[in-house]
N, C-alpha and C positions, 0 to 999 in steps of 0.2 A: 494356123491354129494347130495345135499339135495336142490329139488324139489322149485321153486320160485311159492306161489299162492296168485296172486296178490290181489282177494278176503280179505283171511285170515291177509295176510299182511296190508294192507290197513284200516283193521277193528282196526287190535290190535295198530296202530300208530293212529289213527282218536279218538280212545277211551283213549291212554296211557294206555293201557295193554299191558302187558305181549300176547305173541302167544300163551300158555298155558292159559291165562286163558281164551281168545277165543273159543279155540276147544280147550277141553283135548283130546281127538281121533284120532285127524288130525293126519297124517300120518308126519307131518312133526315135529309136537308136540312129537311127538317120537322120532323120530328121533335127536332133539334140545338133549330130556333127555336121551338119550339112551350115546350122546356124552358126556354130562355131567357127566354122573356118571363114566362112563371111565377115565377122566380125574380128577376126585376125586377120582379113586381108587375103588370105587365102586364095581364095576362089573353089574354083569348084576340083577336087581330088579324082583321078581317076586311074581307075587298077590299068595295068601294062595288060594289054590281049596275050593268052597266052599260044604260044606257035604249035601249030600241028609237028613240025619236027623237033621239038625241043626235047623231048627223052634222047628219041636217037641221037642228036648231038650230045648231051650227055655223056651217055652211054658212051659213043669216039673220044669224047674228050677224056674219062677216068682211063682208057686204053692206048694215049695215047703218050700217057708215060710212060710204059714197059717198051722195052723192047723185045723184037723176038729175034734180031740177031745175036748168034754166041759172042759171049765174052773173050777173046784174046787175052793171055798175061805179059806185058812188057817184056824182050827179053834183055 
């Protein structure tokens, strides 16, 4: 059963949006895509975990195009 909030509703017809792009959160926003993808075979979507070291990788990996040894010129 999927929850009537008259808010949410109101907002996304007064705008011409979509109920997702109101609240991506809403609980009923989930709900809409949870059904959705079902019905497309889908299954069920889930976000990648994000890693406790993934800044710091980052962070080496834009560092690790520079170099810090000097440039030589041909002779």
């Amino acid at each position: 059963m999927i929850p009537f909030d008259s808010k949410l509703f109101s907002t996304a017809a007064n705008n011409g949006q979509m109920i997702a792009e109101v609240s991506r959160t809403h609980r009923t926003t989930v709900l809409f895509q949870n059904m959705a993808n079902r019905l497309a075979g889908r299954g069920e979507v889930k976000k990648p975990k994000r890693s406790l070291l993934e800044p710091l990788l980052k962070k080496l990996k834009g560092k690790s195009g520079r170099s810090s040894a000097p440039h030589r010129k041909a002779s």
